[in-house]
Residue frames as a rotation matrix with the C-alpha (Angstrom) as fourth column:
UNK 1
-0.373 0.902 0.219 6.94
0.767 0.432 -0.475 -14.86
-0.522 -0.009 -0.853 -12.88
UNK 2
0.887 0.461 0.025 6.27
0.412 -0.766 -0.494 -11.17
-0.208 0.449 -0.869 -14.24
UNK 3
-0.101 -0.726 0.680 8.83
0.613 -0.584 -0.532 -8.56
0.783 0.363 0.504 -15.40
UNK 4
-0.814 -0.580 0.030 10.69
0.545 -0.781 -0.304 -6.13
0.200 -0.231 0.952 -13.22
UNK 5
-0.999 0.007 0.049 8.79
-0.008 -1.000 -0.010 -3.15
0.049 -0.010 0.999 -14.39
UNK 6
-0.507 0.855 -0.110 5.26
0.253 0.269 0.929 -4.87
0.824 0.444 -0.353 -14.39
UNK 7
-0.994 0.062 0.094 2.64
-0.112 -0.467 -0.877 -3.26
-0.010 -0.882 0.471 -11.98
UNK 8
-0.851 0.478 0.216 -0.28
0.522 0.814 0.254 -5.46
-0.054 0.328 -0.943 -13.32
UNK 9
-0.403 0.885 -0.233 -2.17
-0.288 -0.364 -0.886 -2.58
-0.869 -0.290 0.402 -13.34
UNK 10
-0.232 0.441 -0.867 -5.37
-0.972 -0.144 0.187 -3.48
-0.042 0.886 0.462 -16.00
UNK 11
-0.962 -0.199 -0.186 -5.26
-0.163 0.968 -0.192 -7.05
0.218 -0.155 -0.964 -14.72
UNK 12
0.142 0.957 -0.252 -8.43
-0.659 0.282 0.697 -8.68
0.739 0.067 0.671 -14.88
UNK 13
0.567 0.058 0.822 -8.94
-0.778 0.366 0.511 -10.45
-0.271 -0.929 0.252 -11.09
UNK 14
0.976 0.122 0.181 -8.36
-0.129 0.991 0.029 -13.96
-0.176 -0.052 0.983 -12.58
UNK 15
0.112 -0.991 -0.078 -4.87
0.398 0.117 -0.910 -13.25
0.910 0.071 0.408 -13.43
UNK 16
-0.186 -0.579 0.794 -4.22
-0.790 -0.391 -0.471 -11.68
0.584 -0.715 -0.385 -10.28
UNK 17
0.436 0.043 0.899 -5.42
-0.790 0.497 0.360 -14.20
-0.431 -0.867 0.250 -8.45
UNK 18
0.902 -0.394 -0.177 -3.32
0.192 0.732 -0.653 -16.82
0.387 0.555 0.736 -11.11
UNK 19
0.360 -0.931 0.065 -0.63
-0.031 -0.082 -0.996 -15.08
0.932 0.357 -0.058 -10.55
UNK 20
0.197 0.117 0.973 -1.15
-0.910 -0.347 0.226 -15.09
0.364 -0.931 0.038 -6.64
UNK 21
0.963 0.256 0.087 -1.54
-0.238 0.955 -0.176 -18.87
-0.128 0.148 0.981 -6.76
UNK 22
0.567 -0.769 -0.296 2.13
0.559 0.623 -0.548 -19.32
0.605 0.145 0.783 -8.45
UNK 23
-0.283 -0.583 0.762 4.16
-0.872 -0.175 -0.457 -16.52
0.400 -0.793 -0.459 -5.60
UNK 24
0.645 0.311 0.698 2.06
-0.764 0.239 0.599 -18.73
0.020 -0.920 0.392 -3.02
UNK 25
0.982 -0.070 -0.176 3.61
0.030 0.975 -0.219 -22.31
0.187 0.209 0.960 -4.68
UNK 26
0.528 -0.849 0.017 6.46
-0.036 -0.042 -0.998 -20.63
0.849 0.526 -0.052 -5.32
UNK 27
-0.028 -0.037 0.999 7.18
-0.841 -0.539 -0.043 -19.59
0.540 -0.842 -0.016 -1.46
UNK 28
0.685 0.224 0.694 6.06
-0.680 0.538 0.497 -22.56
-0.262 -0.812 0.521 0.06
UNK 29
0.820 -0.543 -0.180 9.00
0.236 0.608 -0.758 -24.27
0.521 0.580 0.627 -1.81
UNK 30
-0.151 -0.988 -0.044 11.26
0.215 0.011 -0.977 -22.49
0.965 -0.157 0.211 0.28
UNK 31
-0.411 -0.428 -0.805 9.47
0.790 0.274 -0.549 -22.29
0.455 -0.861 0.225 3.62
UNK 32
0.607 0.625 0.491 8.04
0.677 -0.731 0.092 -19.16
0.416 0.276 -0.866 2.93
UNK 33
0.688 -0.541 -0.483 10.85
0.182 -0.515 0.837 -17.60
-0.702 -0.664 -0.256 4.38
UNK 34
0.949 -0.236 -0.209 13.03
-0.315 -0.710 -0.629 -15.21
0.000 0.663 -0.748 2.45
UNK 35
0.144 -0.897 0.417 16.39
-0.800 0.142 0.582 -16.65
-0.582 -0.418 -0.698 4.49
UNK 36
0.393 0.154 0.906 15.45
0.156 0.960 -0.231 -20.17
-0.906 0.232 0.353 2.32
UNK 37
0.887 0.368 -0.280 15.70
-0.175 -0.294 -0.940 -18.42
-0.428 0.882 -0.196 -0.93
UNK 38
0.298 -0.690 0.660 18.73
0.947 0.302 -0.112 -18.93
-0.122 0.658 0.743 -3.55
UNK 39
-0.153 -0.380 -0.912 21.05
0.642 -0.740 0.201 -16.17
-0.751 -0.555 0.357 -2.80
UNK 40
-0.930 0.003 0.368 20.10
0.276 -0.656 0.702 -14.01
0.243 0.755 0.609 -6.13
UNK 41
-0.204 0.977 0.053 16.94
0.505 0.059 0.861 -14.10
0.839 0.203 -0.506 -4.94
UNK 42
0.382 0.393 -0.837 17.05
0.920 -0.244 0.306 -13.18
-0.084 -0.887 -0.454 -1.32
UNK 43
-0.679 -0.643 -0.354 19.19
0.550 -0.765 0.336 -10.45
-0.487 0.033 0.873 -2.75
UNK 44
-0.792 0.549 0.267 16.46
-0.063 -0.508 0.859 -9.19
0.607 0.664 0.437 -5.08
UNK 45
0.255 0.964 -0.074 13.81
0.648 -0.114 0.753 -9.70
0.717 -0.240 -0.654 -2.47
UNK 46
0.040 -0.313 -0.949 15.74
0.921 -0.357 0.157 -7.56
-0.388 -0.880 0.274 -0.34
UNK 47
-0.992 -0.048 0.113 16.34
0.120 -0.572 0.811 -5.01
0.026 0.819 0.574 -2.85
UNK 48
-0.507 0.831 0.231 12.36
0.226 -0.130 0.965 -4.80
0.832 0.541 -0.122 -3.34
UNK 49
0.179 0.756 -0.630 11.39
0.793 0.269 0.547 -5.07
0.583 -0.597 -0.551 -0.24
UNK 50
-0.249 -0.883 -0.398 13.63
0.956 -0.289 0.045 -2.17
-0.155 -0.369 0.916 0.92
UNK 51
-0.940 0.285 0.190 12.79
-0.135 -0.818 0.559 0.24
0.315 0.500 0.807 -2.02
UNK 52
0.144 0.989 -0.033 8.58
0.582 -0.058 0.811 -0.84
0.800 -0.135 -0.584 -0.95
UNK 53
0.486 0.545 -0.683 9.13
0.832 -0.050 0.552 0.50
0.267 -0.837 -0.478 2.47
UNK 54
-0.939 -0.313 0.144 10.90
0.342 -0.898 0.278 3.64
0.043 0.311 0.950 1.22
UNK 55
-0.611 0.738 0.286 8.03
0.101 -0.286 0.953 4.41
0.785 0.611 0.100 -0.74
UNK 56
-0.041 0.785 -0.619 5.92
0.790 0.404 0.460 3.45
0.611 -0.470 -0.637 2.13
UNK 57
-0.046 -0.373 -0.927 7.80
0.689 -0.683 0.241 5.75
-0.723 -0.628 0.288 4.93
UNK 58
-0.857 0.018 0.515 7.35
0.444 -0.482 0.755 8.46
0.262 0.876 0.406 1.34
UNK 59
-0.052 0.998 0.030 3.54
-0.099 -0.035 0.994 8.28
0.994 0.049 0.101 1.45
UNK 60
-0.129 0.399 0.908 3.54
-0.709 -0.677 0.197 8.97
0.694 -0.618 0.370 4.89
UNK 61
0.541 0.251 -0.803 3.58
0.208 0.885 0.417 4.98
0.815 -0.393 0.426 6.54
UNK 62
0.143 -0.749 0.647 4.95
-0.978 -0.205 -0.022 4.70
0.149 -0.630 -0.762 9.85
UNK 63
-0.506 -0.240 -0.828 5.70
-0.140 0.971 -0.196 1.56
0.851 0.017 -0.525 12.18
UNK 64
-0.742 0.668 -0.045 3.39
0.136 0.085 -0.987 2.89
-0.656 -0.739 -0.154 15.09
UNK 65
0.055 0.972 -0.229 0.62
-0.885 -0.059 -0.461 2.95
-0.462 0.228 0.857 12.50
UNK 66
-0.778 -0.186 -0.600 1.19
-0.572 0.603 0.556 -0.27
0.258 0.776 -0.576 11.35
UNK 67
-0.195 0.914 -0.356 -1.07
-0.741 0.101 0.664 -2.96
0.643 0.393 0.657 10.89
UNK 68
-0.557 -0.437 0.706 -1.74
-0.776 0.576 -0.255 -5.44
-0.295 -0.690 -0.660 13.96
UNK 69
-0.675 0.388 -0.627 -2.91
-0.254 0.676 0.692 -9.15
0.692 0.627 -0.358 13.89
UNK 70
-0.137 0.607 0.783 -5.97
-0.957 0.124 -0.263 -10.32
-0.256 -0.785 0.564 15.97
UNK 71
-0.865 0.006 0.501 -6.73
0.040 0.998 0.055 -13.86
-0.500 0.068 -0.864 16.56
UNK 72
-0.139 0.716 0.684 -10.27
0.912 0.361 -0.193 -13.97
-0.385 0.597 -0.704 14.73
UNK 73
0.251 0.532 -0.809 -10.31
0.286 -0.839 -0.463 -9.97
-0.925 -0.115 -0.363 13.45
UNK 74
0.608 -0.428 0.669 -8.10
0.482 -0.470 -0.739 -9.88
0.631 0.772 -0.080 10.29
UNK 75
-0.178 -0.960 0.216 -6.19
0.929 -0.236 -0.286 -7.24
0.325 0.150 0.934 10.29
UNK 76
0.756 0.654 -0.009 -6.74
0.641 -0.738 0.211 -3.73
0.131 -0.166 -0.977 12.21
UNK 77
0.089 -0.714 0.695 -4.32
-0.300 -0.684 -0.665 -0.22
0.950 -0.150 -0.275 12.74
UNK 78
-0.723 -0.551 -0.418 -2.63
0.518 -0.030 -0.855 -0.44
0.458 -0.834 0.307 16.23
UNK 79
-0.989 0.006 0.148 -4.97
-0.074 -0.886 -0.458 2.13
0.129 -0.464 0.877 17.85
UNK 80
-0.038 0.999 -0.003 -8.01
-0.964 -0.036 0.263 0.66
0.263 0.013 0.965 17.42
UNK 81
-0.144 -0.139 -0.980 -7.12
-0.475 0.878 -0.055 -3.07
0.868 0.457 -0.192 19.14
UNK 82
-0.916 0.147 0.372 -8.91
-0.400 -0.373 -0.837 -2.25
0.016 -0.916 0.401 22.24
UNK 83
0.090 0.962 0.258 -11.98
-0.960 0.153 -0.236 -2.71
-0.267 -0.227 0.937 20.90
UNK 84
0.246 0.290 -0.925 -10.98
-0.626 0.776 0.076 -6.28
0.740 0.561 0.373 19.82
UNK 85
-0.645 -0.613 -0.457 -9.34
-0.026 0.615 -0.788 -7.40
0.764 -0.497 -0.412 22.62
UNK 86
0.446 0.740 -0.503 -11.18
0.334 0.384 0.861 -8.84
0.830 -0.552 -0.076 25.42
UNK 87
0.676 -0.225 0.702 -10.30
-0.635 -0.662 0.399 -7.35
0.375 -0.715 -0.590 29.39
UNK 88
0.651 -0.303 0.696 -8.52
-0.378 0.665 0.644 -10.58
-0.658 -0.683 0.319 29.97
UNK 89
0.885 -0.443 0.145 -6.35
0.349 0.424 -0.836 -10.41
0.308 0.790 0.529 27.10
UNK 90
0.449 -0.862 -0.236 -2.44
0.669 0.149 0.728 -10.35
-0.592 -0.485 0.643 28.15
UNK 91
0.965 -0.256 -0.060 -1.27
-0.192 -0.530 -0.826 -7.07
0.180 0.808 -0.561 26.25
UNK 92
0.219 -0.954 -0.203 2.15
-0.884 -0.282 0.374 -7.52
-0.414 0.098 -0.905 24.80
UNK 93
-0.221 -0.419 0.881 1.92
0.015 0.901 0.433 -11.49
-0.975 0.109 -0.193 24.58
UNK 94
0.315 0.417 0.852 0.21
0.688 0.518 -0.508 -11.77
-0.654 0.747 -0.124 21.37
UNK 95
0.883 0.323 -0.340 1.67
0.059 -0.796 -0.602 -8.88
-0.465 0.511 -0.722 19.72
């Protein structure tokens, strides 16, 4: 869909969000799961996805700061999912 070396910076929204549009189509062709993919692919999304979370664990990312899901919050840091959770919320099930 893009080159390799492309990092879309200078994109004007509407292509990012074009280009968001064909990953999404493209994905849901295989399940959205990486394990679906055509083995050059799953090899190159491994490969990418690898070197990203170098980079990440670089710049300082951990996995206890990662990001957690809430049912109706988006997305919040681990440490702060107290204040979303209700006193009757089962900690561990939903996580």
């Amino acid at each position: 869909m893009i080159n390799d070396d492309e990092n879309c910076q200078g994109w004007r929204v509407d292509q990012i969000e074009a280009l968001w549009e064909k990953v999404n189509d493209k994905w849901a062709e295989y399940g959205c799961l990486a394990s679906q993919l055509p083995l050059e692919l799953q090899e190159k999304h491994e490969r990418v996805h690898a070197n990203a979370l170098e980079r990440a664990k670089e710049l300082g990312w951990t996995p206890e700061n990662w990001l957690t899901a809430t049912d109706f919050q988006g997305w919040v840091k681990e440490e702060h999912m107290e204040e979303f959770l209700s006193p009757d919320w089962e900690h561990g099930k939903h996580r």
